[in-house]
N, C-alpha and C positions, 0 to 999 in steps of 0.2 A: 370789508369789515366783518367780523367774527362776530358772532351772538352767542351768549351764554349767561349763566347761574352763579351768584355769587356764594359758596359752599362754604368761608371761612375767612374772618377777618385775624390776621393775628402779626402783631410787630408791624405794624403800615402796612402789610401788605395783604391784597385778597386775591385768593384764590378761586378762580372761574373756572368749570364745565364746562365746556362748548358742546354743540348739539351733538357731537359723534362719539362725547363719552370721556375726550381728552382735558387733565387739570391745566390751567396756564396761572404764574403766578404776575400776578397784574399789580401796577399802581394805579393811582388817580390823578387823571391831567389835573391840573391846579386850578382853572377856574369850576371842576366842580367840587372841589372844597372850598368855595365860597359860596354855592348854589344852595337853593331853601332849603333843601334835607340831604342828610349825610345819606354815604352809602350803604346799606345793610344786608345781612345776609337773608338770603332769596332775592333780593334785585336781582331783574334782569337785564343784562349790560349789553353794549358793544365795545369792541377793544380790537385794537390795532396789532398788525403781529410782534410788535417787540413789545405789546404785552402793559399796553396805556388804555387803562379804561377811558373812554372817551364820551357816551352817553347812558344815563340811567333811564330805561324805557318806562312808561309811567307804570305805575302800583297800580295793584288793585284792592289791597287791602294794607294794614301797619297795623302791626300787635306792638303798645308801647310796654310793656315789661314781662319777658324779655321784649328787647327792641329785636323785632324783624319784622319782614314782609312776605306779599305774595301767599297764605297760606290760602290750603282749599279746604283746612282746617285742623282743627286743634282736637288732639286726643288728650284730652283731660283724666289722668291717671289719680286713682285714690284706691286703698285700700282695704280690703274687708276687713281686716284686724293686721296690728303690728305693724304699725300704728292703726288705731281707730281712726276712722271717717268722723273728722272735726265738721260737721254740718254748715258750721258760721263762715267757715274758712272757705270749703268749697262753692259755698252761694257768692261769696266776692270773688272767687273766681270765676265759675258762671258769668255773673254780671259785667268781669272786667272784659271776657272773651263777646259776649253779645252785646256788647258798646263796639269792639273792634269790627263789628258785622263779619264772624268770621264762623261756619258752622263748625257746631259741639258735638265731639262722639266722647261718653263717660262711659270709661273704664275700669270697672271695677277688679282690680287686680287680687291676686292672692283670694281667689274666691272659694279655695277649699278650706277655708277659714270664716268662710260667711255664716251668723247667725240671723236670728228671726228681724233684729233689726238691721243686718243689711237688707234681707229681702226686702223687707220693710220701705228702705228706700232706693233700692232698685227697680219697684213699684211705682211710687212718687214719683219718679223722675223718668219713667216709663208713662206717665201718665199727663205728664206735661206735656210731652212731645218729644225727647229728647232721644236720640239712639243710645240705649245701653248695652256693651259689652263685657262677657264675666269671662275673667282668666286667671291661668296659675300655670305659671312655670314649670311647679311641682311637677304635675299631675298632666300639664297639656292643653286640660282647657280651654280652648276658645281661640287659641292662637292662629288657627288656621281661617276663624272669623278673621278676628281682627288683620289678619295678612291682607285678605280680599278687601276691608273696608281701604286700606291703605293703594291700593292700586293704581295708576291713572295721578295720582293726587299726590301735591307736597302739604305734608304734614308735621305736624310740630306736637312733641308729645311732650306734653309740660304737668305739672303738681308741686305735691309737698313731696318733700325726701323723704326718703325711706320706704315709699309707696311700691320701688320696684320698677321703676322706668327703663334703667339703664339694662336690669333684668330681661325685662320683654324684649327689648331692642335684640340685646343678644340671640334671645332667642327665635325670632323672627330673621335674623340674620347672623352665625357667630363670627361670620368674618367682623364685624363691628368692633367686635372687644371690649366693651364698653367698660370701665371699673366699675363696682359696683362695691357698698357698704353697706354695714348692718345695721342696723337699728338699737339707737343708744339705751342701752339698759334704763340709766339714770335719769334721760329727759323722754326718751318714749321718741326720737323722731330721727330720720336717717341722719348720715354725714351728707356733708354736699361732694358727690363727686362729681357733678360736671361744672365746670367753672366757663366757659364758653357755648354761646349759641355756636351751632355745625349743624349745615348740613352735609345727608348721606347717601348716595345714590342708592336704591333698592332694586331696580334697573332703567332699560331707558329712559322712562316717563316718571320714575315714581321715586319720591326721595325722602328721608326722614328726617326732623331736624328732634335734636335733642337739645335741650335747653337748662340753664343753670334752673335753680328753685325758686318758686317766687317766692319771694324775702323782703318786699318791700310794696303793699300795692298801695295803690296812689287811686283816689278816685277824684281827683281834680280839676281832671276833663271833664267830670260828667254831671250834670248838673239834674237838680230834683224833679224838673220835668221831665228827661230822658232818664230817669230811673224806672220810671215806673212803667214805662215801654221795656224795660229789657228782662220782667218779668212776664213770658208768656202764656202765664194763667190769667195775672190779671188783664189783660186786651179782650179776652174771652167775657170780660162781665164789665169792661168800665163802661159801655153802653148804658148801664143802668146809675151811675153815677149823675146824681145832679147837678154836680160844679163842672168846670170845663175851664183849667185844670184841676183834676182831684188829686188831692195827695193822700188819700186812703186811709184816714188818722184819725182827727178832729171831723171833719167834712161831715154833714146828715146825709143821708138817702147816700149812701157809697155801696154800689155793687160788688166792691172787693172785700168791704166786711159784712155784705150778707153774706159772700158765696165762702166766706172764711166761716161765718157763727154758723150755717149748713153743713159743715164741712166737706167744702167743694174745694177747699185751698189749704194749705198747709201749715198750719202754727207756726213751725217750722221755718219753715219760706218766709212768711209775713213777716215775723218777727228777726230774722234776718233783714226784712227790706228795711224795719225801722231802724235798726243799727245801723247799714251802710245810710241811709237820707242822714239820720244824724251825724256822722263821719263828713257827709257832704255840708251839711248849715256849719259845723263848726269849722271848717275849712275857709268856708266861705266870709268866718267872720273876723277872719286874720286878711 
């Protein structure tokens, strides 16, 4: 029996990598299309040689939008200008990626275009914990960072459009070809060109998946107690909370709005958190 990576679902059929580098175009036996989770790309399968997937070896991680698995993580792509860094937008992504328990490298693209508020939150977000890397196509920038960060690891570079993803890919690799579009005059945000999760061999160990735009996030799995675990500023001070659960709002004696009125934490940030909890109660009350 054969072992390999599931690189691309498209028309029923997926396509698998086996360990020595060769594509095989696979079906799926038919009792696991009735088994508790579909197939997705990064499963790691076994498949018989005429080419029948036969087992899905277990996950270790599922990112539910895009839907895949197996990442060793997520290169979260955002912009220093053309488009702007929508703050609110990148914190639910954050959030949606550190619910998936999947580690976060932020990428701050087109960084020869950074002003004092990117620095600004290049800093911040340096200052939580987070790995940030700065690049530009342009100019070169950082690309040979971020190649290294990719190494060893399957990775999934995901954002908003127009941020330049398809860009880096290329240029990290230009056998990729990735299409790549510009940034709409009119609305300020890119075209979608990628319409499918793929992944992309980098070489033997090391793969990239590029990923449609998030378009749609759902926080419905996640509920108001694990919200405030998957900011890792606040864990740092909920010690000093006197409720057990705190929701960091109403509550008295809340270590997350002293170390916020201190400014130990980010308005910013906070005030993101309140938006997604609220996204979360009114979800919850349908």
């Amino acid at each position: 029996m054969n072992t390999g990576i599931v690189i691309k679902n498209m028309n029923g059929y997926f396509y698998v990598q086996d360990e020595v580098g060769n594509m095989h175009e696979c079906k799926v036996r038919g009792r696991l299309k009735q088994g508790r989770y579909s197939l997705l790309v990064g499963d790691r399968v076994t498949f018989d040689p005429a080419g029948t997937i036969e087992k899905i070896l277990p996950r270790h991680n599922e990112l539910k939008r895009p839907h895949v698995a197996n990442l060793d993580q997520v290169i979260l792509v955002v912009a220093a200008h053309e488009p702007d860094i929508n703050e609110l937008l990148l914190n639910k992504l954050i959030v949606m990626i550190e619910h998936a328990d999947i580690p976060l490298v932020l990428c701050i693209n087109k960084c020869d275009l950074q002003d004092d508020n990117t620095a600004a939150l290049e800093a911040l977000y340096r200052q939580i914990g987070y790995t940030v890397i700065l690049t530009s196509t342009r100019t070169g920038e950082g690309l040979d960072v971020l190649k290294t960060q990719l190494h060893h690891k399957v990775s999934a570079f995901a954002g908003p459009s127009g941020v330049g993803k398809s860009s880096l890919l290329n240029a990290i690799e230009p056998t990729f070809a990735f299409q790549t579009g510009a940034v709409s005059d009119k609305i300020k945000r890119g075209r979608h060109t990628t319409r499918h999760a793929s992944l992309y061999s980098l070489d033997g160990d090391s793969f990239i998946m590029d990923t449609p735009g998030f378009s749609a996030i759902d926080f419905s799995d996640i509920s108001e107690e694990r919200l405030t675990s998957l900011y890792p500023e606040f864990l740092a001070v909920e010690e000093n909370c006197k409720f057990n659960p705190c929701y960091h709002e109403h509550e008295p004696i809340c270590g997350v709005k002293e170390a916020l009125a201190a400014g130990q934490i980010s308005t910013g940030r906070y005030e993101s958190y309140l938006v997604i909890r609220e996204e979360i109660r009114s979800q919850r009350k349908w």
